[in-house]
Z-matrix of the N, CA and C atoms (Angstrom, degrees):
N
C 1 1.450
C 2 1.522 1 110.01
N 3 1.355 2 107.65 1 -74.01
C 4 1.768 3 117.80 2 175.62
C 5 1.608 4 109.01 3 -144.01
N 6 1.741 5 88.38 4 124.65
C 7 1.981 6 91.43 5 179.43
C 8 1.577 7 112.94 6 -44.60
N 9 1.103 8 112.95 7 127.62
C 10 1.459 9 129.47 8 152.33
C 11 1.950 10 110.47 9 94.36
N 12 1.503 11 110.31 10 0.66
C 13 1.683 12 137.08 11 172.95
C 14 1.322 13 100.16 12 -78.53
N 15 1.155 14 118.75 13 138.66
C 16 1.259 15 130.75 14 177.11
C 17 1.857 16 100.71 15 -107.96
N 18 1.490 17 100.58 16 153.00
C 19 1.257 18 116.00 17 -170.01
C 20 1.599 19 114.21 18 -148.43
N 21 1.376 20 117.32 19 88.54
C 22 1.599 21 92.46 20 -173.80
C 23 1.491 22 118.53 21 -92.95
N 24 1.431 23 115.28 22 18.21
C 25 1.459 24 116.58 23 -173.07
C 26 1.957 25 97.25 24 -141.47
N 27 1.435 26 132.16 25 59.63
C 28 1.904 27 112.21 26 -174.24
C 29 1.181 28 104.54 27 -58.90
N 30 1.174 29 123.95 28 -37.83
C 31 1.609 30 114.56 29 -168.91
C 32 1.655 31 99.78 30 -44.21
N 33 1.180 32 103.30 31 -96.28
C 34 1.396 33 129.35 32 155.36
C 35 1.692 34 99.10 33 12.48
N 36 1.260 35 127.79 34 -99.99
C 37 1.430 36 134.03 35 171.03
C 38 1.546 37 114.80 36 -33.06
N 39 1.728 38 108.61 37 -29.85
C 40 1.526 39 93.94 38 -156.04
C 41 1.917 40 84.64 39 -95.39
N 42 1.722 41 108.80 40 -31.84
C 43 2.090 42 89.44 41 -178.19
C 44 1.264 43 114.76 42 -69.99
N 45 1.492 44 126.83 43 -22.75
C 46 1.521 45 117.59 44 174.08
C 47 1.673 46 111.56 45 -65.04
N 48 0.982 47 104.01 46 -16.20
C 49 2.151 48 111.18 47 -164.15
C 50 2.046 49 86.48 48 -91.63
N 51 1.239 50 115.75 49 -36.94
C 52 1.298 51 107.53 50 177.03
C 53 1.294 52 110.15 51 -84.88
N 54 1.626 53 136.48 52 -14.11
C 55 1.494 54 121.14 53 169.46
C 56 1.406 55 108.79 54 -73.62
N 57 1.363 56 121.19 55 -12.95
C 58 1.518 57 131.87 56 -144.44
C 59 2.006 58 97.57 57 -127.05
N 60 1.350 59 103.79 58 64.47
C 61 1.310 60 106.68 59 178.10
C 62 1.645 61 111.26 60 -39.20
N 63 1.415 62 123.63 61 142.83
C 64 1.269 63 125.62 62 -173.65
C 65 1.669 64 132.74 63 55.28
N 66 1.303 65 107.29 64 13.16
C 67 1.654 66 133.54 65 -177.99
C 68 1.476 67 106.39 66 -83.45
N 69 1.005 68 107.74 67 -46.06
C 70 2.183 69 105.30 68 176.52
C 71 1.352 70 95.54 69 -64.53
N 72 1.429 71 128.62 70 -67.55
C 73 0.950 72 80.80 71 -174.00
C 74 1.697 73 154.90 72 -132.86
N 75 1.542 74 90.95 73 72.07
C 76 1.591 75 118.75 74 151.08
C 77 1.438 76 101.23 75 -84.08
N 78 1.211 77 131.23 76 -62.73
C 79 1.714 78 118.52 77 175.52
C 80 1.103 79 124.81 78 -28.62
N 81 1.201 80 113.41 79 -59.29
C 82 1.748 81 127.24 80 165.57
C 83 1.366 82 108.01 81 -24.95
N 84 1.567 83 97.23 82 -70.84
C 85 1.658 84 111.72 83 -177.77
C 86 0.912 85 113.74 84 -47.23
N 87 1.712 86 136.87 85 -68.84
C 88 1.304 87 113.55 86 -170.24
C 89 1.369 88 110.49 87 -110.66
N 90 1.657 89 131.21 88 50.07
C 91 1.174 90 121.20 89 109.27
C 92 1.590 91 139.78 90 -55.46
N 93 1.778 92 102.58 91 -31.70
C 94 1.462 93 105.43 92 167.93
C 95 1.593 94 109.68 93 -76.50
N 96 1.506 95 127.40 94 -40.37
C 97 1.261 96 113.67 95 -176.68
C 98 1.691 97 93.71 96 -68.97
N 99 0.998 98 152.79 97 -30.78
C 100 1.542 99 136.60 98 -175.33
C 101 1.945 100 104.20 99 -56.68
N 102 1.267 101 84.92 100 -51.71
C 103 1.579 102 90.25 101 -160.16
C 104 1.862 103 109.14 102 -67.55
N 105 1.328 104 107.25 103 -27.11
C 106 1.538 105 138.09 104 156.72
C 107 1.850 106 95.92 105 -28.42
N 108 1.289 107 92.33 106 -74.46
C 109 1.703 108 116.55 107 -162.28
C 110 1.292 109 106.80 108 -53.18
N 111 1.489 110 116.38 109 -53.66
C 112 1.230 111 125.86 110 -154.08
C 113 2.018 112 125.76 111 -106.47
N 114 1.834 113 84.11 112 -24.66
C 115 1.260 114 98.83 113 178.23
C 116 1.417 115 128.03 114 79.04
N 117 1.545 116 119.65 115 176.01
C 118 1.406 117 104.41 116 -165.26
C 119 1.669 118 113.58 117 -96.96
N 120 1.698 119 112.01 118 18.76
C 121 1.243 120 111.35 119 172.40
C 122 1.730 121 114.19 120 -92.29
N 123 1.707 122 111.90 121 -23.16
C 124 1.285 123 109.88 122 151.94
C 125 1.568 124 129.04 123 -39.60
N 126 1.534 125 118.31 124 153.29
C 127 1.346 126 103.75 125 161.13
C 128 1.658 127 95.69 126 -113.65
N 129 1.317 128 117.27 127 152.09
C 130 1.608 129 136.28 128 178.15
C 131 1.509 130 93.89 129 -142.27
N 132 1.693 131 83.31 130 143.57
C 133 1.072 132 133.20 131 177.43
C 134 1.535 133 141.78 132 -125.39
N 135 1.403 134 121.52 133 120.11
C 136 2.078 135 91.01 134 174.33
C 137 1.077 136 95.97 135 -129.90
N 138 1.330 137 117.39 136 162.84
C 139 1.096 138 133.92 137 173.42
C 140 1.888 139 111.91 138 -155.87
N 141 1.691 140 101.55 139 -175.89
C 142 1.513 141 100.20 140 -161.28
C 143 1.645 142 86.26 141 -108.54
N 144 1.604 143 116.99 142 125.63
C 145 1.457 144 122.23 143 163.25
C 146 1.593 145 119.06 144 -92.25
N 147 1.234 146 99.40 145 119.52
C 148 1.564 147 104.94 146 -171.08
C 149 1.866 148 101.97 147 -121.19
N 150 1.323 149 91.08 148 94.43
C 151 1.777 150 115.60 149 167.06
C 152 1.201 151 103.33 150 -22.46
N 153 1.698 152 143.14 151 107.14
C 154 1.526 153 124.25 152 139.10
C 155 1.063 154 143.46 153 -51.07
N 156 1.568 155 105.48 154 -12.47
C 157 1.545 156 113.63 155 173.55
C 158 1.136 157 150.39 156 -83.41
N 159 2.280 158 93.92 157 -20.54
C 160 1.363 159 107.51 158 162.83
C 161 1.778 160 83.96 159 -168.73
N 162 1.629 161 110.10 160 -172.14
C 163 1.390 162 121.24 161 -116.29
C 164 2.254 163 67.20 162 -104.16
N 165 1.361 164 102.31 163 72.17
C 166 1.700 165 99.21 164 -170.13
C 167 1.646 166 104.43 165 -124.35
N 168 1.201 167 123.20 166 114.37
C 169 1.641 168 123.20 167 -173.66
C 170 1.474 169 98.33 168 -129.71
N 171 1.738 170 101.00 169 139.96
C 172 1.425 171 95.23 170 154.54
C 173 1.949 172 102.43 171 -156.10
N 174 1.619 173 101.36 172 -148.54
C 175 1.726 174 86.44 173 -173.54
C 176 1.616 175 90.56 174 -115.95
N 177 1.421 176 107.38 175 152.46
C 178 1.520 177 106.70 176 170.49
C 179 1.351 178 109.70 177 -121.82
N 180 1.300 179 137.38 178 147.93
C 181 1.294 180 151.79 179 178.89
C 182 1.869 181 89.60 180 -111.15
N 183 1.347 182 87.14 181 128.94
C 184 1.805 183 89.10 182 164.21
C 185 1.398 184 108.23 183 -152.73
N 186 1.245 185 115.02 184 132.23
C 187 1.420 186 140.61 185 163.84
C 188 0.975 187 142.46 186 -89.23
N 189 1.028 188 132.42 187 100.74
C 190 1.737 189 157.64 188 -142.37
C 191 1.352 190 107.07 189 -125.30
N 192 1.940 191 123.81 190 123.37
C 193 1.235 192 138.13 191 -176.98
C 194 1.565 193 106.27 192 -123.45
N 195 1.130 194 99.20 193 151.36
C 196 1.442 195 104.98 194 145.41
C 197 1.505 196 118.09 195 -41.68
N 198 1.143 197 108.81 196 -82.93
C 199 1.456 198 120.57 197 -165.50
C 200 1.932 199 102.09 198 -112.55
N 201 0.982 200 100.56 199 179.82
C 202 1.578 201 106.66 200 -172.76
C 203 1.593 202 120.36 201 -154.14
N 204 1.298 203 118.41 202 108.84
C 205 0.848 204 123.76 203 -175.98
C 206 1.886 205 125.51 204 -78.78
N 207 1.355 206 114.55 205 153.18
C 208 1.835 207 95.04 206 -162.76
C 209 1.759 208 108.15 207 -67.33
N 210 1.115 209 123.02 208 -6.63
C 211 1.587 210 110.30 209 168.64
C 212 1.542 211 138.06 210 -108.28
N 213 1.399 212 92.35 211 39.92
C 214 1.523 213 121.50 212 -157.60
C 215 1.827 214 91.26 213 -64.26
N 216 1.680 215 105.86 214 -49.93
C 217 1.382 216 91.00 215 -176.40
C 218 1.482 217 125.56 216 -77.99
N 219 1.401 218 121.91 217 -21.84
C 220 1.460 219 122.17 218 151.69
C 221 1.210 220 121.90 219 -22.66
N 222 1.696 221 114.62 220 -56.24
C 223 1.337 222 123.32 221 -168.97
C 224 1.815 223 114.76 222 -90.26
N 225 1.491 224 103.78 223 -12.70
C 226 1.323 225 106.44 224 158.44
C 227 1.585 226 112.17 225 -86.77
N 228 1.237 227 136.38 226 -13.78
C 229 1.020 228 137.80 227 145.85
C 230 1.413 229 134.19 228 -52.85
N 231 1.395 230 109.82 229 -52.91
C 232 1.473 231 99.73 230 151.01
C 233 1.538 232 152.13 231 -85.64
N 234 1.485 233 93.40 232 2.39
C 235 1.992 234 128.44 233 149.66
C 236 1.816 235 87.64 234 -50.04
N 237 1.559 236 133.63 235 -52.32
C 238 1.162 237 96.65 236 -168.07
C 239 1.451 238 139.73 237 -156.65
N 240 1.964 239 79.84 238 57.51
C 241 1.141 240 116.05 239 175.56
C 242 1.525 241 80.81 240 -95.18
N 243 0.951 242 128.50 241 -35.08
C 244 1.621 243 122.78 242 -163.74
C 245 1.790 244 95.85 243 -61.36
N 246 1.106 245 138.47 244 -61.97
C 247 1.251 246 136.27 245 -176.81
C 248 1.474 247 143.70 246 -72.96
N 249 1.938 248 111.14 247 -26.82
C 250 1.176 249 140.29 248 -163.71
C 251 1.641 250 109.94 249 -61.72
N 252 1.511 251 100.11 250 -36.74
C 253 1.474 252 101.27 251 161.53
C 254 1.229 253 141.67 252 -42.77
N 255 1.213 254 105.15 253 -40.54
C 256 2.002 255 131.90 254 169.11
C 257 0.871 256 104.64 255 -72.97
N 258 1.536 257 132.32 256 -28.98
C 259 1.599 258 126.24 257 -168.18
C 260 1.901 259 102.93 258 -55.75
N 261 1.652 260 93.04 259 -59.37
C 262 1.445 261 102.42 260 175.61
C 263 1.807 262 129.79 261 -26.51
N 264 0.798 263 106.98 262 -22.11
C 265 1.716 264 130.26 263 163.43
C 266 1.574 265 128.42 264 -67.54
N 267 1.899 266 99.94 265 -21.96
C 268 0.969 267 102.23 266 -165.44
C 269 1.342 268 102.03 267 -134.30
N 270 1.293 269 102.73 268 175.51
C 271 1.862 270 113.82 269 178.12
C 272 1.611 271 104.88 270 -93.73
N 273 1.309 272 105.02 271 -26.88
C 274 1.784 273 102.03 272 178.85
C 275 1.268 274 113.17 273 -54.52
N 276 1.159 275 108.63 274 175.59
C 277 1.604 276 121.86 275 156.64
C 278 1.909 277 109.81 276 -154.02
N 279 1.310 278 107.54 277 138.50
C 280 1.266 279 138.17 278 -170.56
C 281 1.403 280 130.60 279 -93.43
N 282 0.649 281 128.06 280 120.74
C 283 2.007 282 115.42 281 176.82
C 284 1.517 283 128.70 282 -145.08
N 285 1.214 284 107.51 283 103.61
C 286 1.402 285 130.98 284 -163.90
C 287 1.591 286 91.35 285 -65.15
N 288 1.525 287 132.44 286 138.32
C 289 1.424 288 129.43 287 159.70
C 290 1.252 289 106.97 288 -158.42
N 291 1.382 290 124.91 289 -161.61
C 292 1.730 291 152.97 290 -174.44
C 293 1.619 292 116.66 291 -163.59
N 294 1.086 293 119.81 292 137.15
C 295 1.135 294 117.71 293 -165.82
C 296 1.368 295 97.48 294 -123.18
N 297 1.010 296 113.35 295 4.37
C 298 2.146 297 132.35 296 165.91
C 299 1.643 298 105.04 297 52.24
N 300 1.538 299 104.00 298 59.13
C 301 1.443 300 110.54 299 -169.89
C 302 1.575 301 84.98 300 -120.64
N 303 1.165 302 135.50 301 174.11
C 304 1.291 303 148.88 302 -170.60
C 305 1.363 304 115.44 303 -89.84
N 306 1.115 305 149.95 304 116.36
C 307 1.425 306 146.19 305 -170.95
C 308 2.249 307 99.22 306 -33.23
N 309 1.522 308 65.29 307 157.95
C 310 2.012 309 65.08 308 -175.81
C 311 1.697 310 103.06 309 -112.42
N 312 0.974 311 121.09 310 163.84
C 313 1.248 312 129.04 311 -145.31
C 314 1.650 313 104.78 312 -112.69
């Protein structure tokens, strides 16, 4: 998918990016603006979020540190202002986050 991104499901990521004409690549994109932001001491991740509550999927990018500084979501905020524009092109939808758990090993 993307050097050094972790993926534990491609299928998964890669049939939603094919229902979603022009969706890879905005993913593409701001996997590099994530990794841009955060660098290669972050760990990133995407994967496919599938709503239990109703019939609602999309892709999540998540970023996982060691440590965490207090404007982590600022800067995930501007992870995606950088991309959201492109979204408009598409039927996907994207979501940059952190779940402020410790990189996994």
């Amino acid at each position: 998918m993307y050097p050094g991104i972790e993926c534990t499901d491609v299928g998964a990521v890669t049939s939603y990016s094919a229902k979603h004409p022009g969706f890879y690549d905005v993913l593409l994109y701001a996997l590099k603006v994530t990794e841009d932001e955060f660098g290669k001491d972050a760990q990133i991740s995407v994967e496919l979020y599938k709503d239990p509550e109703c019939d609602d999927e999309y892709v999540t990018i998540c970023v996982r540190q060691d440590s965490y500084d207090d404007d982590i979501m600022e800067r995930i905020d501007a992870v995606c202002t950088g991309y959201e524009d492109a979204l408009t092109n598409t039927s996907g939808w994207l979501m940059v986050t952190t779940d402020f758990q410790p990189k996994r090993s």
